[in-house]
TIPA-970314 format. One record per residue (C-alpha): residue number from 1; residue in three letters; x, y negated, z negated. Coordinates in nm, 3 decimals. Example, Ala and Ser with C-alpha at 12.3 -4.5 7.8 and 13.67 -1.06 7.14 Angstrom:
REM residues 2
<node 1 "ALA" <1.230 0.450 -0.780>>,
<node 2 "SER" <1.367 0.106 -0.714>>,
***
This chain:
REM residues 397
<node 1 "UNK" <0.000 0.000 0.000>>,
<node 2 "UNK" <0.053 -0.387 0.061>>,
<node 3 "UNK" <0.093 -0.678 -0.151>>,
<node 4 "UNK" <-0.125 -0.975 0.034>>,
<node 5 "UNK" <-0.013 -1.326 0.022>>,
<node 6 "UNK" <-0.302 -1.544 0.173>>,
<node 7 "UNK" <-0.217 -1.819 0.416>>,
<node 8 "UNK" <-0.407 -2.131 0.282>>,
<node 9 "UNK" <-0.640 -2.405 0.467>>,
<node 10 "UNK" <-0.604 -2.758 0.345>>,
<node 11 "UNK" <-0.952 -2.893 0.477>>,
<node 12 "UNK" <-1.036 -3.224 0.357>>,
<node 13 "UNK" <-1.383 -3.075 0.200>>,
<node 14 "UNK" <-1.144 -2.850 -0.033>>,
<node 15 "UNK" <-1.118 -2.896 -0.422>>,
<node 16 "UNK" <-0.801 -2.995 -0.596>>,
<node 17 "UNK" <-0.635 -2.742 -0.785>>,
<node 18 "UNK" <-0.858 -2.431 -0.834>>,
<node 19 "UNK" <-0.730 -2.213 -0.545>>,
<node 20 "UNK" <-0.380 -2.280 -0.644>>,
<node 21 "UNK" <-0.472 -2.221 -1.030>>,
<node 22 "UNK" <-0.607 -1.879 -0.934>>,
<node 23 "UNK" <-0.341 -1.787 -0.755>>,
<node 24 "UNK" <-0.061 -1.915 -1.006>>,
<node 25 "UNK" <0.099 -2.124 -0.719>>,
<node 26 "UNK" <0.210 -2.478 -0.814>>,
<node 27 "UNK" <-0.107 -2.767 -0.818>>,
<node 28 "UNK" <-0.074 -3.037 -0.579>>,
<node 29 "UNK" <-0.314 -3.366 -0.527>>,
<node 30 "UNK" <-0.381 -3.221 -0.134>>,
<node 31 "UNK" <-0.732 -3.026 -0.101>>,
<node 32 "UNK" <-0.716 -2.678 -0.089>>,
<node 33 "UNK" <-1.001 -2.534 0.048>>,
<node 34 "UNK" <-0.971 -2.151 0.136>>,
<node 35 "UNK" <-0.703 -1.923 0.099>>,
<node 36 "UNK" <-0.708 -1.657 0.401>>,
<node 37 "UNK" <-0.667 -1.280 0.354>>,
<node 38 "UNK" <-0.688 -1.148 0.660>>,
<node 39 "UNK" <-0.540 -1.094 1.002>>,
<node 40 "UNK" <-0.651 -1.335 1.185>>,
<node 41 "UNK" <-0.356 -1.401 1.432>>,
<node 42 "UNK" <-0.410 -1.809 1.340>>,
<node 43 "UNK" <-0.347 -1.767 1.016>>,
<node 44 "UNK" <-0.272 -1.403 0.903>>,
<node 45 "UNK" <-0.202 -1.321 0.525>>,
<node 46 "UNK" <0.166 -1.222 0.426>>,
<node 47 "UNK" <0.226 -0.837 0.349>>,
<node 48 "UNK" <0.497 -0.673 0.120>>,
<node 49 "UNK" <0.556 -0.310 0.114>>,
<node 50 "UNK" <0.521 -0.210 -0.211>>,
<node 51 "UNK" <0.609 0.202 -0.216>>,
<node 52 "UNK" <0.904 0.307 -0.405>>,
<node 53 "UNK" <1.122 0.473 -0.182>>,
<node 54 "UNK" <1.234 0.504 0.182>>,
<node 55 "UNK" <1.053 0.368 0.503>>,
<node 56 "UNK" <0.681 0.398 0.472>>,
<node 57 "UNK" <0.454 0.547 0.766>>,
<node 58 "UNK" <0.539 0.209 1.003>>,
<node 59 "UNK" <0.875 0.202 0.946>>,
<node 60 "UNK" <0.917 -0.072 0.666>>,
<node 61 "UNK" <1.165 -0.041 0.347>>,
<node 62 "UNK" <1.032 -0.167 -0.005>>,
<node 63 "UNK" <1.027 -0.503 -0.028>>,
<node 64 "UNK" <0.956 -0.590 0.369>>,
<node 65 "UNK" <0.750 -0.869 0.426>>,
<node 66 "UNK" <0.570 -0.900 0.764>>,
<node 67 "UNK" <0.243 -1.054 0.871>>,
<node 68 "UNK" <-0.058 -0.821 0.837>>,
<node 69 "UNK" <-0.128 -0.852 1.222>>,
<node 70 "UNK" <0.168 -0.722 1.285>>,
<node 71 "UNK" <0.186 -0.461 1.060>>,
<node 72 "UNK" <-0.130 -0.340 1.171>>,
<node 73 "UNK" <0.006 -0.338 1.520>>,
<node 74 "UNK" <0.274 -0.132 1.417>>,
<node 75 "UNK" <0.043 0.178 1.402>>,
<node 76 "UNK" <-0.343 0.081 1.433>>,
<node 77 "UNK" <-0.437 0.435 1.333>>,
<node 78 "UNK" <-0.225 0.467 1.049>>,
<node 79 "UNK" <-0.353 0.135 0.918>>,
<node 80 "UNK" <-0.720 0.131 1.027>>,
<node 81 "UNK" <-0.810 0.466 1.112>>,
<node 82 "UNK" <-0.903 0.591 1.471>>,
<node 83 "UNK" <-1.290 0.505 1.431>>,
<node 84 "UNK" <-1.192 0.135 1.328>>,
<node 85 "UNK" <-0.952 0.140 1.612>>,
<node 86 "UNK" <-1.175 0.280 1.882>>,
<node 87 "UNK" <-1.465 0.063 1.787>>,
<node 88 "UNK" <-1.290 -0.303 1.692>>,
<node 89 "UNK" <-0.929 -0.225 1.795>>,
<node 90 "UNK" <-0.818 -0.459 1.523>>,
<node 91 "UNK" <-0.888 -0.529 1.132>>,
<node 92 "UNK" <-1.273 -0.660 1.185>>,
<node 93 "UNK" <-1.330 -0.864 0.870>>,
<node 94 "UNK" <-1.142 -1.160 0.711>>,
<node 95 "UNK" <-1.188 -1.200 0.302>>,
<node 96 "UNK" <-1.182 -1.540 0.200>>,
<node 97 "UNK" <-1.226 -1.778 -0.127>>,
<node 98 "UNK" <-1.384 -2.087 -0.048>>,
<node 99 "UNK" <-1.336 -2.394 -0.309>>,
<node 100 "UNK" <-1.585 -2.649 -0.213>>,
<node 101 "UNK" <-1.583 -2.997 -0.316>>,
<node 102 "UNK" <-1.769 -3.188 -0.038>>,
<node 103 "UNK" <-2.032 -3.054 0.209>>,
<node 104 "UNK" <-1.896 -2.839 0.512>>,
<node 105 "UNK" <-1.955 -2.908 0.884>>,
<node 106 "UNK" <-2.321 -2.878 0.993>>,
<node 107 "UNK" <-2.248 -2.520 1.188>>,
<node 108 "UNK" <-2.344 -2.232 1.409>>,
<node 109 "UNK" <-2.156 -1.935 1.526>>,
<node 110 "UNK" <-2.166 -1.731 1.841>>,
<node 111 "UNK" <-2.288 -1.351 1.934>>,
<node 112 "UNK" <-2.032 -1.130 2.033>>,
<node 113 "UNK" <-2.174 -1.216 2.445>>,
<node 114 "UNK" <-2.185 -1.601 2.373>>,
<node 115 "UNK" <-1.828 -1.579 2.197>>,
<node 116 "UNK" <-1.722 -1.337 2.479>>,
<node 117 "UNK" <-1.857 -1.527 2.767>>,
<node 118 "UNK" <-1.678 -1.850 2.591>>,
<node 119 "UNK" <-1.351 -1.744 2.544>>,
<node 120 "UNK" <-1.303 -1.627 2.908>>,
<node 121 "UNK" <-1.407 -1.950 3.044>>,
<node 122 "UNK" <-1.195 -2.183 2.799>>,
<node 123 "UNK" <-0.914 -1.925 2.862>>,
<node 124 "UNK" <-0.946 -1.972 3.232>>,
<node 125 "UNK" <-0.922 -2.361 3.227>>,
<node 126 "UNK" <-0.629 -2.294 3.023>>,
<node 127 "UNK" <-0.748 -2.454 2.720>>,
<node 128 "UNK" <-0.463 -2.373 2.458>>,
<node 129 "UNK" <-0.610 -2.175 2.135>>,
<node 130 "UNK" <-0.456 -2.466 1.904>>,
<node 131 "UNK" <-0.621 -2.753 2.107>>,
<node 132 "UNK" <-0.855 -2.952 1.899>>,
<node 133 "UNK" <-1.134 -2.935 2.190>>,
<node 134 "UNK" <-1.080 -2.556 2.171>>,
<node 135 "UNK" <-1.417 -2.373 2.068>>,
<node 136 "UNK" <-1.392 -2.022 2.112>>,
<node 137 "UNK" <-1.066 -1.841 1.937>>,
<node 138 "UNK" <-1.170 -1.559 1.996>>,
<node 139 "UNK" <-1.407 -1.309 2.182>>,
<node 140 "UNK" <-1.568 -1.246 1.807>>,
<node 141 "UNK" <-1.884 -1.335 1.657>>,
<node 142 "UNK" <-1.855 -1.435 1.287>>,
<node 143 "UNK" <-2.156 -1.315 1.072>>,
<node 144 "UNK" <-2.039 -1.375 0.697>>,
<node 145 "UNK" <-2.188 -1.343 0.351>>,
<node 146 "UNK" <-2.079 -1.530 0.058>>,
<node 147 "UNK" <-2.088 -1.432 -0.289>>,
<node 148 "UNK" <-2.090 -1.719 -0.559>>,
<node 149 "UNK" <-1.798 -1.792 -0.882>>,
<node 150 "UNK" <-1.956 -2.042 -0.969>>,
<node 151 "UNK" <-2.333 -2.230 -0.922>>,
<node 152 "UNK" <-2.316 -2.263 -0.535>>,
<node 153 "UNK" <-2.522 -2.490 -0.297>>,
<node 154 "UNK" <-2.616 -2.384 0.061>>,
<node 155 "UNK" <-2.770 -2.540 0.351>>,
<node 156 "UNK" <-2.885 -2.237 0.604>>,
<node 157 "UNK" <-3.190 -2.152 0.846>>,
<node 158 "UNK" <-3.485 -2.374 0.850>>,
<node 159 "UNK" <-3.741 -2.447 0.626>>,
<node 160 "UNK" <-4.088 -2.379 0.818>>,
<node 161 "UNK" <-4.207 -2.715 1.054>>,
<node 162 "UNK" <-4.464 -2.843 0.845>>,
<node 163 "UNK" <-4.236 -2.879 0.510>>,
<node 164 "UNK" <-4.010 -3.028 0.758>>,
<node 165 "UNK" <-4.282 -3.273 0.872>>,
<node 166 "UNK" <-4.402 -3.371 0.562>>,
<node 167 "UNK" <-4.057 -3.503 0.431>>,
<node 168 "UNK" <-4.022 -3.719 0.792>>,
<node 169 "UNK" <-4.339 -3.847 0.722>>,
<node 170 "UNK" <-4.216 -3.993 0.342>>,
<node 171 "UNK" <-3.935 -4.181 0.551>>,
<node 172 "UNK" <-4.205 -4.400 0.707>>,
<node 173 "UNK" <-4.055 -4.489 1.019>>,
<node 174 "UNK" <-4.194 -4.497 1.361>>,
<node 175 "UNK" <-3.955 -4.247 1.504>>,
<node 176 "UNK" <-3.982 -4.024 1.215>>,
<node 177 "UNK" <-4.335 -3.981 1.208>>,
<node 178 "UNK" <-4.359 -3.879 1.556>>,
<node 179 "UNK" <-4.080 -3.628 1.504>>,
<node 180 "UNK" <-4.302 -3.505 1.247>>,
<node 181 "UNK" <-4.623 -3.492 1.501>>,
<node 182 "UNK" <-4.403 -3.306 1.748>>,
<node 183 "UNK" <-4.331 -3.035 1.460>>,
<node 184 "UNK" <-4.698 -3.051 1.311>>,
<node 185 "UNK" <-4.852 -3.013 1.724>>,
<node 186 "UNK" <-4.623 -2.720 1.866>>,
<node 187 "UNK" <-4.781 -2.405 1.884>>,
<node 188 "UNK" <-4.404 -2.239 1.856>>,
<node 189 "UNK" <-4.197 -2.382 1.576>>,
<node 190 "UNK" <-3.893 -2.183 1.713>>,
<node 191 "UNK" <-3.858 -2.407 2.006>>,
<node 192 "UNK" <-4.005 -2.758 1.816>>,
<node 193 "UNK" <-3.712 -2.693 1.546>>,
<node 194 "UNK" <-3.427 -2.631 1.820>>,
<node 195 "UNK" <-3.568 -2.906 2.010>>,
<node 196 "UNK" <-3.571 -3.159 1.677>>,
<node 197 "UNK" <-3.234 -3.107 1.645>>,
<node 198 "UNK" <-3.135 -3.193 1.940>>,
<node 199 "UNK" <-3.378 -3.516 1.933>>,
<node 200 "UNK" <-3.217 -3.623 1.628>>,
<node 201 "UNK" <-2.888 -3.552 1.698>>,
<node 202 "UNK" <-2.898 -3.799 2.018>>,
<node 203 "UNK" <-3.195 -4.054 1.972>>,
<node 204 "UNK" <-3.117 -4.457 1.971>>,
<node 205 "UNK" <-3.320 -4.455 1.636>>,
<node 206 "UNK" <-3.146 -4.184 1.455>>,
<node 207 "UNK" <-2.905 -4.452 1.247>>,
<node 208 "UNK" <-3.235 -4.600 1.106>>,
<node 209 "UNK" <-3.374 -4.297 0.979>>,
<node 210 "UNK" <-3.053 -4.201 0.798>>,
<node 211 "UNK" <-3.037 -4.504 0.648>>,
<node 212 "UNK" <-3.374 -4.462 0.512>>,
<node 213 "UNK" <-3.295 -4.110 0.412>>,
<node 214 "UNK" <-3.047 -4.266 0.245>>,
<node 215 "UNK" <-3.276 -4.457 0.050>>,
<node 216 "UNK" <-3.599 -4.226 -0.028>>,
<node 217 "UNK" <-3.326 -3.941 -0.073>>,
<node 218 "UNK" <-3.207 -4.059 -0.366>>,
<node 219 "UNK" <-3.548 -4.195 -0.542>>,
<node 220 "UNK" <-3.616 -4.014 -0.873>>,
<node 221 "UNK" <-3.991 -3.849 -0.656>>,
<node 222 "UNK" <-3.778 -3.730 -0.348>>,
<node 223 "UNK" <-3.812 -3.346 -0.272>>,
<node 224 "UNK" <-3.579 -3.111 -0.281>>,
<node 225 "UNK" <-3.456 -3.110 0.136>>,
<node 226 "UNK" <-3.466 -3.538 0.067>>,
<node 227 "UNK" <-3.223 -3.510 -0.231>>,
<node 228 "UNK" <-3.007 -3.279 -0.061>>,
<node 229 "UNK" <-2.959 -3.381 0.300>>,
<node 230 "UNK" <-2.947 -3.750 0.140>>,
<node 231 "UNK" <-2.639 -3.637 -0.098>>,
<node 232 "UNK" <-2.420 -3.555 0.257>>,
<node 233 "UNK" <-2.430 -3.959 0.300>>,
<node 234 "UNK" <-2.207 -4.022 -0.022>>,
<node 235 "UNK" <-1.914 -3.841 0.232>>,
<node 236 "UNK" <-2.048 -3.871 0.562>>,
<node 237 "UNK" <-2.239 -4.211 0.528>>,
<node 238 "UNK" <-2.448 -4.280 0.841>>,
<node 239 "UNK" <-2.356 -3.942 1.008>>,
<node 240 "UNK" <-2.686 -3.799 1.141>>,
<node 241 "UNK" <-2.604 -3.455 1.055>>,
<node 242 "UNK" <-2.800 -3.527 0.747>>,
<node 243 "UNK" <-3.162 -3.522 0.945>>,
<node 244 "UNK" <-3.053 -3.158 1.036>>,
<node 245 "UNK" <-2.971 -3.121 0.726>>,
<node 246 "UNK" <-3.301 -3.226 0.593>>,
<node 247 "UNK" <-3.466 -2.944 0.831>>,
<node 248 "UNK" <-3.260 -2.640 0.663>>,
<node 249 "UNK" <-3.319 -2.403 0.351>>,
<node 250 "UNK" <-3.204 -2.512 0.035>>,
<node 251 "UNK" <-3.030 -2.206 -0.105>>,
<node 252 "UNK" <-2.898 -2.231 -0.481>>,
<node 253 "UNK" <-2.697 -1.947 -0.567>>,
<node 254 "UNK" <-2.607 -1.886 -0.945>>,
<node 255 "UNK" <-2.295 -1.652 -0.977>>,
<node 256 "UNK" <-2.257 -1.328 -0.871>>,
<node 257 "UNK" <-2.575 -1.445 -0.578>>,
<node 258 "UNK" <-2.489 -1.366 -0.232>>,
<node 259 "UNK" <-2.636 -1.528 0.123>>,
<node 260 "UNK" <-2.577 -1.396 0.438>>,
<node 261 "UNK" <-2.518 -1.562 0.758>>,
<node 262 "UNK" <-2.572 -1.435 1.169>>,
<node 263 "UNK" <-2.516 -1.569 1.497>>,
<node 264 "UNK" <-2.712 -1.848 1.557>>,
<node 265 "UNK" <-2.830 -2.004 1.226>>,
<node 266 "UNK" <-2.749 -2.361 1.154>>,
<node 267 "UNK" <-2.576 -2.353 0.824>>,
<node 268 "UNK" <-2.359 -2.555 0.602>>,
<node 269 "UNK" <-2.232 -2.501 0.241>>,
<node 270 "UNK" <-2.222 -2.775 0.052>>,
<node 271 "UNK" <-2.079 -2.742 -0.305>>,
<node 272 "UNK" <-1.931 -2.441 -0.501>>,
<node 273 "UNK" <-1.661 -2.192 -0.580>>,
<node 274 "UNK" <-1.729 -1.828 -0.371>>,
<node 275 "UNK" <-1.578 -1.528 -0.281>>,
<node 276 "UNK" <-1.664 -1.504 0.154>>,
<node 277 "UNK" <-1.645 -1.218 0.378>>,
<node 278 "UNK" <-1.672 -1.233 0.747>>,
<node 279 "UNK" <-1.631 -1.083 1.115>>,
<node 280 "UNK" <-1.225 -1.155 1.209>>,
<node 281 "UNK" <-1.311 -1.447 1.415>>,
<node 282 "UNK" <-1.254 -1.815 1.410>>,
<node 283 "UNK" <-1.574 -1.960 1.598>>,
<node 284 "UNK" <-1.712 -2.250 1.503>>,
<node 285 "UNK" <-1.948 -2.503 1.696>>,
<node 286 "UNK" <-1.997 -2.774 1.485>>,
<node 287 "UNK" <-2.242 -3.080 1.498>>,
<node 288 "UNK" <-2.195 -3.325 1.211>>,
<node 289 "UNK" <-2.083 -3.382 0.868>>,
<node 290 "UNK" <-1.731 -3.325 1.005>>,
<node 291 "UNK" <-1.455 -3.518 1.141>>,
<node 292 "UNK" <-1.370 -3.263 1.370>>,
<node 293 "UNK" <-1.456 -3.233 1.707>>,
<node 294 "UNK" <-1.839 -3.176 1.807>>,
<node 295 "UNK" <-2.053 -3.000 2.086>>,
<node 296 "UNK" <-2.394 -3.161 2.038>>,
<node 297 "UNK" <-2.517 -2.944 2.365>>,
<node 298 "UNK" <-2.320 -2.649 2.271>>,
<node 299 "UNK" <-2.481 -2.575 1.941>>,
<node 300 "UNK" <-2.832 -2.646 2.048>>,
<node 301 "UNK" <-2.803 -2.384 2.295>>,
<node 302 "UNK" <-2.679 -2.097 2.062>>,
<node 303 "UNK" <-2.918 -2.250 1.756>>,
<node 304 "UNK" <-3.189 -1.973 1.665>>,
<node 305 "UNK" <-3.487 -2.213 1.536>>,
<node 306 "UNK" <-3.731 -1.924 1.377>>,
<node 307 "UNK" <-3.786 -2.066 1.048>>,
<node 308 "UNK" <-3.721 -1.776 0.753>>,
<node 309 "UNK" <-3.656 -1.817 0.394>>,
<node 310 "UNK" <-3.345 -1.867 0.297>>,
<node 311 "UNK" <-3.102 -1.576 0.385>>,
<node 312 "UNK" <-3.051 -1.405 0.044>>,
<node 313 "UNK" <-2.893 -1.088 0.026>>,
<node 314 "UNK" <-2.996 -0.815 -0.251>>,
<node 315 "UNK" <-2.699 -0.628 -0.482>>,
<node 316 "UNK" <-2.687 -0.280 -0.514>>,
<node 317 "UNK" <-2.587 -0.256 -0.892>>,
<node 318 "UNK" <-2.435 0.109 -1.008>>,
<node 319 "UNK" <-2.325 0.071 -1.369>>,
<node 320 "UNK" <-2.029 -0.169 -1.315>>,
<node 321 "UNK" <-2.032 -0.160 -0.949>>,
<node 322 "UNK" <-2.246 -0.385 -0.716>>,
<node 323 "UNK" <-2.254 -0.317 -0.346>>,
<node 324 "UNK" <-2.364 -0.626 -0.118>>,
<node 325 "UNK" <-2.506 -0.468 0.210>>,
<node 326 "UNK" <-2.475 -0.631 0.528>>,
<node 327 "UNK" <-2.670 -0.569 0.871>>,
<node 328 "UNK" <-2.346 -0.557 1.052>>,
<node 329 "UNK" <-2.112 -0.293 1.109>>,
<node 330 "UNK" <-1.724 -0.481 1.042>>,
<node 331 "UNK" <-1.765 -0.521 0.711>>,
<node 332 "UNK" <-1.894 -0.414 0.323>>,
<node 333 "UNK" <-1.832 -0.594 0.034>>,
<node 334 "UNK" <-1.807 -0.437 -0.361>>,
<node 335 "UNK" <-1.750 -0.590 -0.698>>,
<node 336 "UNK" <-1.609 -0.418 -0.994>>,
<node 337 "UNK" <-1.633 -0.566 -1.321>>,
<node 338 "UNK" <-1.524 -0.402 -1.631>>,
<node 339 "UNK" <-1.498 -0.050 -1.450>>,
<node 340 "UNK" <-1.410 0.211 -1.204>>,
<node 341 "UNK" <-1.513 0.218 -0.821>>,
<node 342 "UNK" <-1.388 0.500 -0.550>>,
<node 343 "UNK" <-1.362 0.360 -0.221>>,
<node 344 "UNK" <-1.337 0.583 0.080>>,
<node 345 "UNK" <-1.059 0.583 0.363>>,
<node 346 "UNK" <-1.021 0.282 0.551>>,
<node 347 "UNK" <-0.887 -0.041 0.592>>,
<node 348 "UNK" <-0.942 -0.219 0.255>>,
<node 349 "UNK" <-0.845 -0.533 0.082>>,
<node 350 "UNK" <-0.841 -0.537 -0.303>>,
<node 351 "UNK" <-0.867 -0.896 -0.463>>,
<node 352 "UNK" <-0.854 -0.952 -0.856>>,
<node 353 "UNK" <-1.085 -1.270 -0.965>>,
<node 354 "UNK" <-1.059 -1.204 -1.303>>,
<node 355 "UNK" <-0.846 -0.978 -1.526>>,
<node 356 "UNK" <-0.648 -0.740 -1.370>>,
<node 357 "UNK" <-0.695 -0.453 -1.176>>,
<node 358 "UNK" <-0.538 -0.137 -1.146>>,
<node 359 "UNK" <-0.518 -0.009 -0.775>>,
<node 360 "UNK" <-0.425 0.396 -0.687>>,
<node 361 "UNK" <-0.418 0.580 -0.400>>,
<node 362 "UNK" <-0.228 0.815 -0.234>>,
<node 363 "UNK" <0.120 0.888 -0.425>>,
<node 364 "UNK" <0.167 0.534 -0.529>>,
<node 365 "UNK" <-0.012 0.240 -0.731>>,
<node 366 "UNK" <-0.009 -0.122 -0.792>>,
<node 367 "UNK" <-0.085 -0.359 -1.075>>,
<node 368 "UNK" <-0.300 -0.688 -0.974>>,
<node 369 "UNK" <-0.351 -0.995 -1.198>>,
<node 370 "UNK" <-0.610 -1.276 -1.156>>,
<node 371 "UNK" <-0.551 -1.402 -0.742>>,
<node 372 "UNK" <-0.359 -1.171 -0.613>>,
<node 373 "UNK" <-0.487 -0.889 -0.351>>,
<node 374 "UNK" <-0.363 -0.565 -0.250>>,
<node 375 "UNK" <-0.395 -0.412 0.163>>,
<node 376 "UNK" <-0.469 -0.059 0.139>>,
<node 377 "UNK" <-0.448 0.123 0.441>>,
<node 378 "UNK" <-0.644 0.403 0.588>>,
<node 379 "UNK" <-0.349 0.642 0.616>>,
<node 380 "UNK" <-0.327 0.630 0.205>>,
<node 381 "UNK" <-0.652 0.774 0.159>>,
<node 382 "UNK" <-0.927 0.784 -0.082>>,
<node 383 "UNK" <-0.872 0.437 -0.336>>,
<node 384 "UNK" <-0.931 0.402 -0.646>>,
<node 385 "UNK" <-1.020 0.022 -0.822>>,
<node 386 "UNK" <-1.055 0.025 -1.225>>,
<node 387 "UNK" <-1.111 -0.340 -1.292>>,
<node 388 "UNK" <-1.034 -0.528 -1.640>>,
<node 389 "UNK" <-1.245 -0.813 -1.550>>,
<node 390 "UNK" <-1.394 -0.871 -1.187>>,
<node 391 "UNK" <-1.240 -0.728 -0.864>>,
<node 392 "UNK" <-1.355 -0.774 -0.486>>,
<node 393 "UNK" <-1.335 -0.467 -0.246>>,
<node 394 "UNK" <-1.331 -0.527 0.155>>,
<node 395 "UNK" <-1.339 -0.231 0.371>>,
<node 396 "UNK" <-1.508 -0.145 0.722>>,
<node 397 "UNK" <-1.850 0.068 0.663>>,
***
């Protein structure tokens, strides 16, 4: 097995200090706001051989340090397994913690065809993968679920028409209130929601209605979606993100709460510590709250406006193991507290949150403390987590 290093992201929505506390690294004034462990060839996590003696099954001595993209190149069967290997040809999730000060980017991710289809015809214009106007990284889609530390607040899928409607009509304005007849008259909310967002997104009157969400947002009687598409002003003032954020879900998850993401569903986390798990991809169409770039078109066309309650996901709790299924088929995510958990062959990825963590399998063993993360590999069999405190387990179902 592998010692993981993650590579860090120093996005300006980040928190100060808590991903470098948990991980015993040295605090800095600079936003930290996910630490990576994956392999993700943008920004793979660092692995050390950790066996006692000799080369291992790919050929490194104890101690090597290598990338975990290319140490999974170095034998993909050894490492994944020849079902993970026939089916995604690489590790297919990336396990993240995401330290959230400030709301993230008003977002949607691709299917596997859109992300496909888009990464083909950026790579054929010869649009360099570390461009800034670069979209698709990758031919992945990026379903993800996130599982809260701490009290989390989300933004994701849209609230039915009519709430919708009723909060445009509290912001009085001309514009507003016939955005809100438009969502009260259409006989399929699906379109009228994708087709709001687009409205808003591009209409001459748009900076008048945020400034009076700005205003009724923050009154003591303002509902829920007011109060919280209102609060993206304080760091984004003006942006008109915040009247698509005032069409989405509200989703407060207390700790140990999970949501779950697909293709296609506007989404965008706004405050919170949380353990995330996704698809291995990097594609990201964003449309406001951001400073980066946006693709107003872009994300209309791969928005999916049915209106849902919010995307919870429901634990599987077995004494001190809880199992949060996901209707995709990269990844499964388990958390041990204060107990024992077998984990079958496969790629896997233990992290210690809390405590420490004892990690067997095979011949050898390893010793985690709070942040740091272990890469099992298929070739080392059946695993074996006893956590004292909290432990995350990644592995392909």
């Amino acid at each position: 097995m592998y010692r993981l290093e993650p590579t860090l992201q120093n996005y300006a929505w980040g928190m100060s200090g808590v991903i470098e506390t948990m991980l015993g690294r040295p605090v800095t004034d600079e936003p930290v706001a996910e630490a990576w462990w994956g392999a993700h060839p943008s920004a793979p996590a660092l692995a050390t051989a950790m066996h006692a003696v000799r080369a291992d099954e790919v050929g490194l001595y104890p101690g090597d340090v290598v990338p975990l993209d290319r140490l999974i190149a170095r034998d993909p069967a050894a490492m994944l397994g020849h079902d993970v290997v026939v089916r995604w040809e690489r590790l297919p999730y990336l396990l993240k913690v995401l330290a959230i000060a400030k709301p993230l980017s008003l977002q949607v991710h691709p299917t596997l065809a859109q992300a496909d289809e888009g990464f083909r015809r950026e790579q054929a214009i010869g649009v360099p993968l570390d461009a800034a106007a670069r979209t698709f990284k990758d031919r992945s889609h990026k379903p993800e679920m996130i599982v809260a530390l701490t009290p989390m607040t989300l933004l994701a899928g849209f609230r039915k028409a009519p709430a919708v409607a009723a909060d445009l009509m509290r912001l009085g304005l001309e514009c507003t209130r016939a955005w809100a007849e438009e969502l009260n008259n259409s006989t399929e909310p699906t379109v009228a929601l994708r087709e709001y967002v687009s409205t808003v997104l591009t209409h001459p009157d748009a900076g008048d209605a945020v400034a009076r969400l700005a205003e009724v947002g923050t009154g003591a009687d303002a509902s829920e979606g007011l109060a919280v598409a209102a609060a993206t002003l304080a760091d984004f003032p003006g942006d008109v993100g915040a009247l698509v954020a005032l069409a989405l879900n509200v989703v407060r998850l207390e700790p140990g709460e999970a949501c779950f993401t697909e293709a296609g569903v506007v989404h965008s986390y706004q405050s919170g510590l949380g353990v995330e798990i996704m698809a291995n991809s990097d594609n990201v169409v964003r449309a406001g709250l951001t400073p980066k770039q946006v693709d107003i078109p872009l994300l209309v066309a791969l928005t999916d406006g049915t209106p849902g309650p919010p995307p919870r996901v429901a634990p599987q709790v077995d004494g001190p193991v809880t199992h949060y299924p996901a209707p995709v088929g990269e990844f499964a995510l388990t958390v041990v507290r204060d107990g024992a958990a077998r984990v079958a062959p496969g790629p896997r990825i233990v992290l210690a949150v809390d405590g420490t963590v004892d990690v067997r399998a095979g011949s050898g063993g390893l010793g985690l403390r709070r942040g740091q993360a272990a890469f099992v590999p298929y070739c080392d069999g059946e695993l074996h987590v006893d956590a004292h405190g909290m432990a995350v387990v990644a592995e392909v179902p």
